[in-house]
C-alpha positions as CSV (number, residue, x, y, z in Angstrom):
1,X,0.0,0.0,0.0
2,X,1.1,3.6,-0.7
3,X,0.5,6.6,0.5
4,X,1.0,10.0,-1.0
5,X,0.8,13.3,1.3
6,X,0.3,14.5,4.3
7,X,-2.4,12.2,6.3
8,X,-4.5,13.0,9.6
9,X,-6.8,10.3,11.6
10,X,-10.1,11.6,13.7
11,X,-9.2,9.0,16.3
12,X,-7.5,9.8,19.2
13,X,-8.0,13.6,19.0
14,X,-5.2,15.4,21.2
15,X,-3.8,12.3,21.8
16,X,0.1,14.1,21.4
17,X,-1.0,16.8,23.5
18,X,0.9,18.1,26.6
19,X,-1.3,18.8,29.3
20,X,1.2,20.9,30.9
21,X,1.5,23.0,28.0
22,X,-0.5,25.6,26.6
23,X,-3.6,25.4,23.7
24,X,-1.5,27.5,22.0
25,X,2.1,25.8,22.7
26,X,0.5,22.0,21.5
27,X,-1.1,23.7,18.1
28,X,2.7,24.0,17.6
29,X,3.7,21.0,19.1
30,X,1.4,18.8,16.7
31,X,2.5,21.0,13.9
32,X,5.9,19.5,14.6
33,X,5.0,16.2,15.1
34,X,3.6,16.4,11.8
35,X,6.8,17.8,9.8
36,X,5.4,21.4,9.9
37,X,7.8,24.2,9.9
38,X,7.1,26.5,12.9
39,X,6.5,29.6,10.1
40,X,4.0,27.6,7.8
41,X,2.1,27.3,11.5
42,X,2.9,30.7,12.1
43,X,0.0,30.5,9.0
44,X,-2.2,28.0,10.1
45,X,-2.7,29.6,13.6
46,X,-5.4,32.2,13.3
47,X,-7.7,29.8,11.5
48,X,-6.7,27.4,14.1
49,X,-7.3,29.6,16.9
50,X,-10.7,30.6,15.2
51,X,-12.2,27.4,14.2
52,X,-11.6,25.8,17.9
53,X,-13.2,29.7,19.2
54,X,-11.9,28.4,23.0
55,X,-11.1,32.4,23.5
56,X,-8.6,33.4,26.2
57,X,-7.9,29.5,27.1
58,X,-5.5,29.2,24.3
59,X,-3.1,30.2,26.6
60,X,-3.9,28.5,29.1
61,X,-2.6,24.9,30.1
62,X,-4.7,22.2,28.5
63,X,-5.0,20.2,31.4
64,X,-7.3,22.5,32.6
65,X,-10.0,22.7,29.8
66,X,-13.1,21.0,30.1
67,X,-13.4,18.1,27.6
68,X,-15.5,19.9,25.2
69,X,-12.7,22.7,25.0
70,X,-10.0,19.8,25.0
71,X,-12.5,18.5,21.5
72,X,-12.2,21.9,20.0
73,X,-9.0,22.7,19.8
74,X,-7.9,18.8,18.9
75,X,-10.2,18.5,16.1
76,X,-9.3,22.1,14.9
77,X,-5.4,21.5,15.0
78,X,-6.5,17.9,13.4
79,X,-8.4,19.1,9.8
80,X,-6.3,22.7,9.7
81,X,-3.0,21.1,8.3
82,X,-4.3,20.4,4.8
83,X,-4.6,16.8,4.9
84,X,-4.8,14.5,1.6
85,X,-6.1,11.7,3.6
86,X,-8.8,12.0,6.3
87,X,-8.9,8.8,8.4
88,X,-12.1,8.8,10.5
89,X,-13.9,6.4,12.9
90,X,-17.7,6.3,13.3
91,X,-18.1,10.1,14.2
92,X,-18.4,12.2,11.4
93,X,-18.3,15.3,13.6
94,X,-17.2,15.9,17.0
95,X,-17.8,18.2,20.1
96,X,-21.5,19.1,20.7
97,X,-24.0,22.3,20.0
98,X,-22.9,24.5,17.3
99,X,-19.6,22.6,16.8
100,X,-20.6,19.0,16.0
101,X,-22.2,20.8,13.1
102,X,-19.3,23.1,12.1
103,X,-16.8,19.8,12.5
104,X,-19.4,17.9,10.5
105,X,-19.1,21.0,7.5
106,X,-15.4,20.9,7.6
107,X,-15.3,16.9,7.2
108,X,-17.6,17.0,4.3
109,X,-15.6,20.1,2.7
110,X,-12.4,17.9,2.4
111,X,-15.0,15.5,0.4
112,X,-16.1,18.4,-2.3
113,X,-12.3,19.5,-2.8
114,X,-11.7,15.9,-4.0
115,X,-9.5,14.7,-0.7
116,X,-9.8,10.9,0.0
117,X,-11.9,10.2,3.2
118,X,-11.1,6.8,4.7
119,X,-14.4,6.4,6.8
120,X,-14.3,3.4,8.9
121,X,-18.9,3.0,10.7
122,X,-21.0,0.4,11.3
123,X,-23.4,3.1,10.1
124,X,-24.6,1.6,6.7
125,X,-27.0,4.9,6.2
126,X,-23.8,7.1,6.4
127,X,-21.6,5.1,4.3
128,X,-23.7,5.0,1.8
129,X,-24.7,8.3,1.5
130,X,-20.6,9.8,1.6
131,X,-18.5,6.6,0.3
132,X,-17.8,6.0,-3.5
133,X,-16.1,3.0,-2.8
134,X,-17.1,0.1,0.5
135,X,-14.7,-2.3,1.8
136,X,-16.5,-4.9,3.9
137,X,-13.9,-5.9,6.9
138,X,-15.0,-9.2,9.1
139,X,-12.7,-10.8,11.7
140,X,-10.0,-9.3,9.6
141,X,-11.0,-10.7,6.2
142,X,-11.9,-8.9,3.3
143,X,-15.4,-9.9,2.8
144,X,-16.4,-7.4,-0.2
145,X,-15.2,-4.5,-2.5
146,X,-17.2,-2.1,-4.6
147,X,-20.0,-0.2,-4.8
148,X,-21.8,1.1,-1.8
149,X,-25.0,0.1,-2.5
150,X,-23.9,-3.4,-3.8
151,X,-21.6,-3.9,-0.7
152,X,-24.1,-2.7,2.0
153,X,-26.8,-4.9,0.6
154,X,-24.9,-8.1,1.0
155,X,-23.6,-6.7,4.7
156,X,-27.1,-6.5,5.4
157,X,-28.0,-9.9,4.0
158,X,-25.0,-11.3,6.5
159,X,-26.4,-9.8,9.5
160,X,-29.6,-12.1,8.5
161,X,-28.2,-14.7,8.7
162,X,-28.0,-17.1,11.1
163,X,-24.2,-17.1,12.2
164,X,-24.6,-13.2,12.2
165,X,-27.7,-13.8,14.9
166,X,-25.0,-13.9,18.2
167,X,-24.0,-10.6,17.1
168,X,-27.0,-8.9,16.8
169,X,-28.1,-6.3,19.2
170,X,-31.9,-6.8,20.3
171,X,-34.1,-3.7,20.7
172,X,-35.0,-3.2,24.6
173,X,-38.8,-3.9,25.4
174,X,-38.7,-0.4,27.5
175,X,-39.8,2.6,25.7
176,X,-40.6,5.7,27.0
177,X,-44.0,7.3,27.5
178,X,-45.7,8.7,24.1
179,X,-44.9,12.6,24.1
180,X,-41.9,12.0,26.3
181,X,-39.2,10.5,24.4
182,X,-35.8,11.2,25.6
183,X,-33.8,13.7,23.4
184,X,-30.2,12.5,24.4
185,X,-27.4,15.0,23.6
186,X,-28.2,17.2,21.2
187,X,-26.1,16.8,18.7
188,X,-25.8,20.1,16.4
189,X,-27.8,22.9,16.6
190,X,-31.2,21.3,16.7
191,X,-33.3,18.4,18.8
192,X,-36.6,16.6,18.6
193,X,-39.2,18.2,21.0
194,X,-41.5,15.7,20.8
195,X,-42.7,12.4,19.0
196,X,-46.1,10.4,18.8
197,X,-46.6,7.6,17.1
198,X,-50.9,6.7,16.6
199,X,-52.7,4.3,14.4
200,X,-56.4,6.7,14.4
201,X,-56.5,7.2,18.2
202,X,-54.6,8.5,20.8
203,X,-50.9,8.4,20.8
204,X,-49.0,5.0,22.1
205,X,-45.9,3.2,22.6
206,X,-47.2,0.1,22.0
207,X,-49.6,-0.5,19.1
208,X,-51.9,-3.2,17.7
209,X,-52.3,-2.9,13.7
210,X,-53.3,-5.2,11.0
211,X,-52.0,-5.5,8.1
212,X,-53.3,-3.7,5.0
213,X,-55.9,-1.8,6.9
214,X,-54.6,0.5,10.0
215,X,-53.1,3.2,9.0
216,X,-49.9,4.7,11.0
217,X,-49.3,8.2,12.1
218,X,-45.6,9.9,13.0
219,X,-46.3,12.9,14.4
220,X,-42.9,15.0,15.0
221,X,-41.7,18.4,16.7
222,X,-38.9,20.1,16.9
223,X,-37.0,22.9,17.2
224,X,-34.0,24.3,15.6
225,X,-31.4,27.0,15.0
226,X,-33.5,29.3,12.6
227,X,-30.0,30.8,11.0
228,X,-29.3,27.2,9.8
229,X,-31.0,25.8,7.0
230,X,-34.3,23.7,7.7
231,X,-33.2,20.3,9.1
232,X,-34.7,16.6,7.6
233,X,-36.5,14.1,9.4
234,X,-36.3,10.6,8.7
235,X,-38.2,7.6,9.9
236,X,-37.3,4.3,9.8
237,X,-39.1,0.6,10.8
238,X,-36.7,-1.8,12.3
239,X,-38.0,-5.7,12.9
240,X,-37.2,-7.5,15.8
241,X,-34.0,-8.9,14.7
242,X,-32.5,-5.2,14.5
243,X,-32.8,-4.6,10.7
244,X,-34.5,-1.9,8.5
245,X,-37.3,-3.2,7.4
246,X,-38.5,0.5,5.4
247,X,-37.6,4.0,6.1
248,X,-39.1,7.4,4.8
249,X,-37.3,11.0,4.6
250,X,-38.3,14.5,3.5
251,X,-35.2,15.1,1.8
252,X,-35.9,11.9,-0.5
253,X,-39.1,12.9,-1.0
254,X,-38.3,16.2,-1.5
255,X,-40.2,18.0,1.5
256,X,-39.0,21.0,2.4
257,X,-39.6,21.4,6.5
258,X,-41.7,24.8,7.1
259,X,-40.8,26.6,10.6
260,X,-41.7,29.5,12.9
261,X,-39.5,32.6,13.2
262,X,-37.9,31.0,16.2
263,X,-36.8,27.7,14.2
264,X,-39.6,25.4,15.5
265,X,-41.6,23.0,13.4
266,X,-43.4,20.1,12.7
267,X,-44.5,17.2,10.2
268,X,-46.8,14.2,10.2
269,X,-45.8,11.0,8.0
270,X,-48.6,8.6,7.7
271,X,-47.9,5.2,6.1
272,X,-51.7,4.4,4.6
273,X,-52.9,0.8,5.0
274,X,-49.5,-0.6,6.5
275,X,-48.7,-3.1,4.7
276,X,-46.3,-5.1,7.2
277,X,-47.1,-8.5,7.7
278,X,-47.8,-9.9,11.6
279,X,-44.1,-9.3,13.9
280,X,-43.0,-7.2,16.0
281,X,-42.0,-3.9,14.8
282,X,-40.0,-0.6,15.9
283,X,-40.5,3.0,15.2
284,X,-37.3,5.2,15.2
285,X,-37.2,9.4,14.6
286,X,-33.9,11.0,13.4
287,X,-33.4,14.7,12.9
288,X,-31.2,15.5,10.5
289,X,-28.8,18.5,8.9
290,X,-30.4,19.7,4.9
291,X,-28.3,17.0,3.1
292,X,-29.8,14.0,5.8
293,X,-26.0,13.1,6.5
294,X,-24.9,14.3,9.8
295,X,-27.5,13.1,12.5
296,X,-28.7,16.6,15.2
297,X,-31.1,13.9,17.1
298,X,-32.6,10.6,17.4
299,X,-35.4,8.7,19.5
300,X,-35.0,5.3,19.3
301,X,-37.8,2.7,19.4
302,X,-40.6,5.4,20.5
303,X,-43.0,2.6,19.7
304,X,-43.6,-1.1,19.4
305,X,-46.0,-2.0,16.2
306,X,-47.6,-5.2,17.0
307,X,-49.0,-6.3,13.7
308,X,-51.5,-9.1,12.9
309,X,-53.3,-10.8,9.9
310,X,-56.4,-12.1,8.6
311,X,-54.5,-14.7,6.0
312,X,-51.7,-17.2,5.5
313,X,-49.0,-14.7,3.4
314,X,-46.0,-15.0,4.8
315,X,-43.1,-12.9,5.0
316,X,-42.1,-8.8,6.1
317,X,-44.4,-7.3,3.6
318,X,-47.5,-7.3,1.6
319,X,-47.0,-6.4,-2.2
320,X,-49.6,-5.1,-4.6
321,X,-50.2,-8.1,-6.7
322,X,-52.3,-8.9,-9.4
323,X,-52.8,-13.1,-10.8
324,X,-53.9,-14.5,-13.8
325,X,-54.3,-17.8,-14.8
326,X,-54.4,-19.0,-18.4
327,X,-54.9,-22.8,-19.9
């Protein structure tokens, strides 16, 4: 394998920090541990100094920043030295508030000047939506290379399977009251409010449908930074075994999210005559930036779908279907 330029990883941010030294004495000292003359940082420092926006505690000693500050600065000094390669694991922004979503810009600005991002997630959604090319790691082994939408398909298939069952991650039976799902950290400058999920009555967490004749309402609030451009909301179905069974966003169905002067809004998605055979079924919300890439919020199994049948099909879904016979 070869390597040509300068490279920077997202992984141990700071980890060549002193703590006894200044912010502004380890922006120089990661400078030199990556072969940067002390004049071309002499350059690099103001942007430095205002992407990580850490004020007066640039000169102060590191070890006493909280770890937020201690982010900032990292990740700042990390994606300021003009790197060809980007190596990044699972977090494709860092920090929290305003500056998860400002780390999140700068990531996907080395992507539109043509740099090569090595992204390394179990986040199929993400990889998809960024990579040009998938490599499909397991146990070490190079299981598949290509396409995105090829590779993630068959990764999707493995986890399926049955040996993949041991390692799949089973959806907790507790969810939390309709209209008060936790909101977690917020990540980015906007959160979900509130999410109800209802099926022509009043809202649930647990629901009893049957197939091809209740209808299913998502009912969604939130509330955002009104200088930033209208967020996406995205809501996905995910069976028992921990796999998407469907999903539906605004940005692919090109909805543009209306909101008050103060940045709050709302939406509705209704999935007419739900169509999902009888399982167990959960409802996740995700709040996301205008391209639907870096995540501000997510509830997570807000509601259990019970579904149940009046025939013999068998399967996840019902499909339109139309037979003929001929002799």
């Amino acid at each position: 394998m070869g390597i040509q330029g300068r490279v920077t990883a997202l992984l141990e941010l700071g980890s060549g920090f002193n703590p006894d030294f200044t912010g502004r004495e380890n922006v120089y000292l990661s400078g030199s541990i990556l072969g940067i003359g002390r004049q071309a940082m002499d350059l690099k420092y103001p942007a430095i100094e205002q992407f990580a926006d850490i004020g007066k505690f640039m000169d102060q000693p590191v070890k006493t920043y909280s770890s937020g500050m201690f982010v900032r600065l990292a990740f700042a000094v990390a994606t300021s030295v003009d790197p060809d390669v980007l190596i990044v694991d699972e977090a494709l922004s860092v920090g929290d508030g305003a500056f998860a979503r400002k780390s999140f810009d700068r990531i996907m600005g080395f992507k539109k000047a043509g740099k090569t991002i090595l992204f390394c997630s179990h986040s199929l959604y993400q990889v998809e939506a960024i990579c040009t090319r998938v490599l499909w790691i397991h146990q070490g082994r190079v299981m598949m290379d290509g396409d995105p939408g090829q590779v993630t398909a068959a990764y999707n298939a493995f986890l399926g399977s049955e040996s993949a069952k041991d390692d799949i991650q089973h959806l907790a039976a507790g969810v939390a009251q309709a209209g008060d799902v936790p909101l977690g950290a917020m990540k980015g400058h906007a959160r979900l409010v509130k999410v109800r999920v209802s099926a022509g009555a009043e809202p649930a967490t647990a629901l009893d449908l049957v197939c091809g004749e209740s209808d299913l309402d998502v009912d969604v609030d939130f509330a955002s930074d009104p200088a930033l451009p209208a967020p996406t909301l995205g809501v996905a179905i995910v069976g028992a075994d921990g796999r998407f069974v469907c999903s539906a966003g605004t940005l692919n169905d090109r909805l543009v999210l209306q909101r008050q002067a103060d940045g709050s809004g709302g939406a509705r998605l209704t999935f007419p005559h739900l169509p999902l055979l009888k399982g167990s079924y959960w409802v996740h919300v995700f709040l996301l930036c205008e391209q639907a890439v870096h995540v501000y919020d997510q509830a997570d199994a807000v509601a259990e779908l019970r579904i149940s049948q009046r025939d013999l099909q068998q399967g996840v879904v019902s499909l339109p279907h139309v037979w003929n016979s001929q002799c």
